[in-house]
N, C-alpha and C positions, 0 to 999 in steps of 0.2 A: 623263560627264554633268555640267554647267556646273551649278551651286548657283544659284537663283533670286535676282536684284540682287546675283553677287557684283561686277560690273563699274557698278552705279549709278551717276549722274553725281553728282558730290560736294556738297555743300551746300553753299553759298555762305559761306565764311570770314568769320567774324569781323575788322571795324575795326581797327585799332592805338588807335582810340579806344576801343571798346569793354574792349579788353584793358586801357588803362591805367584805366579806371571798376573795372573788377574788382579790379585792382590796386589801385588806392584803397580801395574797398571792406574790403580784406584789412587795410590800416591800411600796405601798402610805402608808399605817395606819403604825406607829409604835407597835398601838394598837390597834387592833379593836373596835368600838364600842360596848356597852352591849344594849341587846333588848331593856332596857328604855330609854336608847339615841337614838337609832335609832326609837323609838314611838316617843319621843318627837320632832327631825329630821322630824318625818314625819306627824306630826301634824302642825309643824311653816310652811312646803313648801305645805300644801294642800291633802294628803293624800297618804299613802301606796304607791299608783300606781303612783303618783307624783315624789317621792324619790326612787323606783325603777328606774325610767327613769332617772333620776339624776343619779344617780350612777351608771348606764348603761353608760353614755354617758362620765362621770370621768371614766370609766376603759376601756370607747372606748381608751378617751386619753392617759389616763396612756397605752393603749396595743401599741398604737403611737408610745409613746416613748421609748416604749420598742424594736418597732422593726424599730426602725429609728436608734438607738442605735445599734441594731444585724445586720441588714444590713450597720452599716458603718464600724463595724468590718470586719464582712465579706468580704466587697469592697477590706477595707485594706489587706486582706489578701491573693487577688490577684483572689479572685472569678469574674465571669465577669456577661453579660449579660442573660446568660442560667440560673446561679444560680438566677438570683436574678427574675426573670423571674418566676421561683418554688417557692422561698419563698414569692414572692405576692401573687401567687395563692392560697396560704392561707386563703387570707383573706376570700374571697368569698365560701371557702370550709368553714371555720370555723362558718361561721353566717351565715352555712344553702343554702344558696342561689345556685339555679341551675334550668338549664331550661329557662323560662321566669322570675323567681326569681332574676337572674342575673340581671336584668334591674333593677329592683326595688330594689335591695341593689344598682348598680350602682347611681339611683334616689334617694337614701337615703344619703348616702355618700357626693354626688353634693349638697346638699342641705346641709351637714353642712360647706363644702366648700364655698358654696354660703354667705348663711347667715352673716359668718364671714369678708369675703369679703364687702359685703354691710355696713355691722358695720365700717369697717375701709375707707371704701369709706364716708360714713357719718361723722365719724373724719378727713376726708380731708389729706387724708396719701398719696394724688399723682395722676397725670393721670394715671401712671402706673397700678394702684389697682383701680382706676376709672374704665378702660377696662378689665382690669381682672373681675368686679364685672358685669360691664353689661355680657361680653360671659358667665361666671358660670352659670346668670340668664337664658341667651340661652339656654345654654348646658341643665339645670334643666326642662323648657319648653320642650325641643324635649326627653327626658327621659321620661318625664311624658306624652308627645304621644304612645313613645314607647313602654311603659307599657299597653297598650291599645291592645289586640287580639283580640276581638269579638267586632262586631257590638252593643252585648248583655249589655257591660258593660256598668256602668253607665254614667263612664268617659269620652265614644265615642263622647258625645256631645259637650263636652271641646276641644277637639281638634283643630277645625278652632283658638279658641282663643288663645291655646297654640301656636299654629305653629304663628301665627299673634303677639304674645309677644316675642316669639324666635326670627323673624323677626326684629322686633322694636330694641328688644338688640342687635342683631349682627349690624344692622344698628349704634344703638349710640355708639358700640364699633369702630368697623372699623373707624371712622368718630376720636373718642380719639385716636388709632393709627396711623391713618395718620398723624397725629398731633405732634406724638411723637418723629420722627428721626430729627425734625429741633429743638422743645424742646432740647432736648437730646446732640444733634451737641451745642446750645447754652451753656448749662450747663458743657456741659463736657471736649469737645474741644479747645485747646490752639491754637489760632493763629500762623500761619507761622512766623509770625513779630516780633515776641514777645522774 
């Protein structure tokens, strides 16, 4: 049985202009761009819809830093667990997301996690970020099952593969973590003797 508007036709994307107002807003632009920079903007990256996602995805981070920044204020000021607990729940209120939509911002999210991780694991930044990049890829796998309600959807067929790549990552992770506490003891622990 199909989950009621899980297939809704999408709301109509937000401008590259709109995005870079936000963006202003946030205090990134000193200056906003004028329409013919943001055409020409959107002509060098591939079009309109290219440079909106850009610029969606710059005021994901700029809204990062902005509330990495309020929530360590906050910490400091003696807020605890409950509060900070409410102001996460923002996020998932803010970008829409509720119901089975949860998943899929959750799956959206993991995957810029991921991505980034994989980037720095390909620059050789450590087993640390090694295992971290295999489980993300997990965690994004069994998300991308979980997104999956109906038999109906297209996706249902992807599954055995997802759950089997889930698999394989948590496998090559665990196997880099176990690896890591004698790593770890070597690099960081001073001998008795010494």
């Amino acid at each position: 049985m199909a989950i009621p508007n899980q297939h809704q036709a999408p709301e109509p994307a937000p401008s590259a202009a709109e995005f870079s107002a936000a963006l202003t807003a946030l205090g990134v632009y000193a200056q906003p761009p004028t329409a013919d920079e943001l055409g020409e903007q959107a002509q060098a990256v591939g079009g309109e819809h290219v440079l909106a996602a850009v610029l969606a995805n710059a005021l994901y981070g700029a809204s990062i830093g902005a509330g990495m920044l309020a929530e360590g204020h906050m910490l400091a000021r003696g807020a605890g667990g409950k509060e900070l607990g409410l102001a996460r729940q923002q996020v998932l209120k803010a970008s829409g997301a509720d119901g089975p939509g949860v998943v899929g911002a959750l799956h959206w999210q993991t995957g810029q996690v991921s991505q980034l991780l994989k980037g720095m694991d390909k620059e050789g930044c450590g087993p640390v970020i090694a295992a971290a990049a295999r489980a993300s890829s997990a965690l994004l796998a069994l998300l991308a099952c979980s997104a999956v309600f109906s038999t109906e959807d297209e996706r249902a067929g992807q599954i055995p593969a997802e759950l089997e790549s889930a698999r394989q990552n948590l496998v090559e992770a665990l196997s880099e973590i176990d690896a890591l506490p004698a790593m770890a003891a070597a690099m960081f622990l001073v001998p008795d003797d010494l």
